[in-house]
C-alpha positions in Angstrom: 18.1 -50.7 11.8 15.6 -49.5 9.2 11.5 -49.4 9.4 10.4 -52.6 8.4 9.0 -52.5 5.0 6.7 -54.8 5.5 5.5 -54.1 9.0 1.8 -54.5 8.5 1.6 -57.2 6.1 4.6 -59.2 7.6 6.1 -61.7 5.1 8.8 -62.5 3.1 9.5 -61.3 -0.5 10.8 -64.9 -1.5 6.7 -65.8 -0.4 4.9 -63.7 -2.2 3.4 -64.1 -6.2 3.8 -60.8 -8.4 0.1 -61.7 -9.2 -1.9 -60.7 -6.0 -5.9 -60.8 -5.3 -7.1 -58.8 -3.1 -10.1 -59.4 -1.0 -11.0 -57.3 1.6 -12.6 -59.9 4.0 -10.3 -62.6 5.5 -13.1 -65.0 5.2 -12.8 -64.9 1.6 -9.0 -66.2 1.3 -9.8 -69.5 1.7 -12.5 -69.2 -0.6 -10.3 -67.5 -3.2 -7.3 -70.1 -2.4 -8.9 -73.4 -3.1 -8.6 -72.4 -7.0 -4.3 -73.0 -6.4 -2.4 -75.7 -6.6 -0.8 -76.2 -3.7 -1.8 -73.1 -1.7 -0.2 -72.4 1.8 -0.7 -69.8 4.2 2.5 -67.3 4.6 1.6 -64.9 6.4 -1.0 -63.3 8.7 -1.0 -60.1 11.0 -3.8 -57.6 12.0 -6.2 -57.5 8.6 -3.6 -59.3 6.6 -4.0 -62.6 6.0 -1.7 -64.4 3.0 -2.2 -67.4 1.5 0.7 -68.2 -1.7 0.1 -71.2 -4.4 0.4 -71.4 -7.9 -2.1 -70.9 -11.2 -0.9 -72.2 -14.6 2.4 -72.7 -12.9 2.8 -69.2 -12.2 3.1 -67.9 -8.3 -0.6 -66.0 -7.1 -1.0 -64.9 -3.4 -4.3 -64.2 -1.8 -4.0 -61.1 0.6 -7.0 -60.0 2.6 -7.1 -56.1 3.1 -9.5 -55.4 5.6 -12.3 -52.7 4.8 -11.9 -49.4 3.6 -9.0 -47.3 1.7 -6.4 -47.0 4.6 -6.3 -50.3 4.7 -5.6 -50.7 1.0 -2.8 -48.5 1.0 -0.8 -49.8 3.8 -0.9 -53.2 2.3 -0.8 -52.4 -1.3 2.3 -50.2 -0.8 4.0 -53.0 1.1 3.5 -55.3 -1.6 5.3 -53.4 -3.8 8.2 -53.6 -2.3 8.3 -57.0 -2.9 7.8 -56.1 -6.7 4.1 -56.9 -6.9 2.5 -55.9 -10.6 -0.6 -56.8 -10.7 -3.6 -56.6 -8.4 -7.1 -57.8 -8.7 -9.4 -56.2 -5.7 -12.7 -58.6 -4.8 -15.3 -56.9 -3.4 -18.7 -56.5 -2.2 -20.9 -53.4 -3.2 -24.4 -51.9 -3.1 -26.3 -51.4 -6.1 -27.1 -47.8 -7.1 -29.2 -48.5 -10.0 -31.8 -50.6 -10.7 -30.7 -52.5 -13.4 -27.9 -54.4 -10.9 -29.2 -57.3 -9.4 -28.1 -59.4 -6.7 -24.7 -61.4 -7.6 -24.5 -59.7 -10.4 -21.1 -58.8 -11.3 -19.4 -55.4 -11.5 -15.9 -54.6 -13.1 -15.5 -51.3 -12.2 -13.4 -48.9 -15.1 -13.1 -46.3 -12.5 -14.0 -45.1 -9.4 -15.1 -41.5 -7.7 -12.8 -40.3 -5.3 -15.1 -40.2 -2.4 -12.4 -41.6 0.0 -10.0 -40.0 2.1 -6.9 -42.1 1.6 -5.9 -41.2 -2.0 -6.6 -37.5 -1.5 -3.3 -37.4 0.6 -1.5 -38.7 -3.0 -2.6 -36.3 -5.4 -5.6 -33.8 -6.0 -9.3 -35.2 -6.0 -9.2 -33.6 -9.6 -6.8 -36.9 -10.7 -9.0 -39.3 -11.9 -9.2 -42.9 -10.5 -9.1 -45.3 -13.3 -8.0 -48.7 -14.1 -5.7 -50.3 -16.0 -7.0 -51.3 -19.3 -5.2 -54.5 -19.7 -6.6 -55.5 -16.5 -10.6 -55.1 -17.0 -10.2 -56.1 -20.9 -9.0 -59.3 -19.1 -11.7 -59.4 -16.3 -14.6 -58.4 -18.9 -13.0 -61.5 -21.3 -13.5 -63.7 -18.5 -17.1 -62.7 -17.4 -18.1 -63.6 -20.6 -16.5 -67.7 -20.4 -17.8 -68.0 -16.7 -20.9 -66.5 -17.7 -22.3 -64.4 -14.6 -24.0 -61.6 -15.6 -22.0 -58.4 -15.7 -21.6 -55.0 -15.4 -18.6 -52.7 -16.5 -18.3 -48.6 -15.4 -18.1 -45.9 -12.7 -18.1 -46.9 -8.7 -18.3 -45.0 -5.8 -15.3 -45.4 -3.2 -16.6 -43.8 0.1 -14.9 -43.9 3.8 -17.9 -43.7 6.0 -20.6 -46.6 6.3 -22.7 -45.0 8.4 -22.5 -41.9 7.3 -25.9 -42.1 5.9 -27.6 -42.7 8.8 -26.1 -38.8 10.6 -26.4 -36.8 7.4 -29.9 -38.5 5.9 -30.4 -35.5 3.8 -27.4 -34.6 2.5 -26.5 -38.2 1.3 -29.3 -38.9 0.0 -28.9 -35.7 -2.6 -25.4 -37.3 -3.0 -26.3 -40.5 -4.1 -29.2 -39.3 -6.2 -26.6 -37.3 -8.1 -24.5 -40.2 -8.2 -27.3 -42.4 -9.5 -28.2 -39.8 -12.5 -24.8 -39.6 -13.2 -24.6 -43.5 -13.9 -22.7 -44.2 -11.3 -23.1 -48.4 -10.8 -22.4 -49.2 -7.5 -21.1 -47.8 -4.2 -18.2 -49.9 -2.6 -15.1 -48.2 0.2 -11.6 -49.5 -1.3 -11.5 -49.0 -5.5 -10.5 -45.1 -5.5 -7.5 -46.2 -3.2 -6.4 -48.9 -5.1 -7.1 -47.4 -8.5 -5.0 -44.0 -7.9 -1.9 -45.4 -6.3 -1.9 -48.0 -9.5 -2.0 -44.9 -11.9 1.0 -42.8 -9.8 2.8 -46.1 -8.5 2.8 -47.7 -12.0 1.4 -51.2 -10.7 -1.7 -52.9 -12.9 -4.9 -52.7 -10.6 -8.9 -54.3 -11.6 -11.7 -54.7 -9.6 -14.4 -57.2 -9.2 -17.5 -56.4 -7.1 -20.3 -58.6 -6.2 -23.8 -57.1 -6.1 -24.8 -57.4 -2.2 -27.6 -55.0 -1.5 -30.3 -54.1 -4.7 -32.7 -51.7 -5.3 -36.0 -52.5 -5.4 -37.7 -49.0 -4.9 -36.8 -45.9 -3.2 -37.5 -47.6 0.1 -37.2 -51.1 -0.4 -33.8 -52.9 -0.7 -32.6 -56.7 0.0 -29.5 -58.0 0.7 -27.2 -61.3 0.5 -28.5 -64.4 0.3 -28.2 -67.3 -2.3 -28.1 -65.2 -5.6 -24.8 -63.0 -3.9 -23.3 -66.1 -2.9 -23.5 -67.6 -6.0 -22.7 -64.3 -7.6 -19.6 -64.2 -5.4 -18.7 -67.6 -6.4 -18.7 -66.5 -10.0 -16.8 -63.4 -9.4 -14.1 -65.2 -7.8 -13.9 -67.9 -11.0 -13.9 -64.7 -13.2 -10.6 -63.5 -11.6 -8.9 -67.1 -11.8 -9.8 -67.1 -15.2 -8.6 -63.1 -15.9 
């Protein structure tokens, strides 16, 4: 008896959509699910929690990842063998410039490689990008549901609190990353992004402003304006 392919996300083929959105915080299925018709819950094992309905008649599922790039690629991987195509990642990010405001909207085109997960695919030299289908539809819908938005570069990193050990060094990091117009800085696009370019699936990403800038030392976080934000970004993906 073979490995089960889907060990980790455990459900059925027959109860999955080929369209799939991916959250990485189970809290947010139910928020995402509420915008199907007739939306049930399928499946749900360690991180992965599944909820299946349908949108303009056509089968969605809502699959929670869990945080960070592992995560992603254990779940992404086994949707595919259920001949997933398309997947939308939901996320939350911190702001790296000041022009990005809470629940503001990012649709990231690509993503820096500062993860771990993809790097045991291909070289860090392969770029991380999205497909263009994807975002053209994302940045369409932005503009009907009308949250503000943002469209470019993010940062995909591993380590939260990385920041905290190695003050110095990450804060030269993220200044680069800053003049180099990086937007945001988020733990799951990279992931997502290269195994979409070397696995042939279409992958976007939605982030919602979290934490913004409001000087060198200053920075504030959640609140109404991200839930709102968050809100929008999930309409924006219903509508994409």
């Amino acid at each position: 008896m073979g490995e089960d392919p889907r060990y980790h996300i455990k459900i059925g083929c027959s109860e999955l959509g080929k369209y799939v959105i991916l959250p990485g915080d189970r809290g947010r299925v139910l928020r995402i699910a509420k915008y199907l018709e007739n939306a049930e819950k399928k499946a749900e094992n360690r991180e992965y929690l599944t909820y299946t309905g349908t949108l303009n008649g056509v089968l969605v599922s809502v699959m929670s990842s869990g945080m960070g790039g592992p995560c992603v690629e254990m779940g992404v991987n086994e949707l595919l063998t259920c001949g997933v195509h398309t997947v939308i990642r939901i996320g939350t990010t911190g702001a790296l410039q000041k022009n990005l405001h809470l629940g503001d909207s990012v649709i990231a085109t690509a993503a820096v490689r500062k993860d771990g997960a993809s790097g045991l695919y291909v070289p860090y030299e392969f770029p991380a990008v999205g497909n263009l289908e994807t975002i053209n539809a994302l940045v369409e819908a932005a503009k009907k549901v009308g949250n503000p938005y943002h469209t470019g570069i993010v940062l995909s990193t591993d380590a939260y609190y990385a920041r905290t050990f190695a003050k110095e060094q990450s804060a030269q990091y993220m200044a680069l990353m800053r003049k180099a117009g990086v937007l945001c800085v988020e733990m799951e696009v990279a992931t997502l992004y290269t195994l979409s370019a070397i696995k042939g699936f279409r992958a976007g990403a939605i982030l919602t402003i979290r934490e913004e800038i409001i000087s060198d030392e200053e920075r504030i976080q959640a609140g109404e304006k991200y839930e709102n934000g968050l809100e929008k970004s999930i309409q924006i993906t219903i509508e994409a």
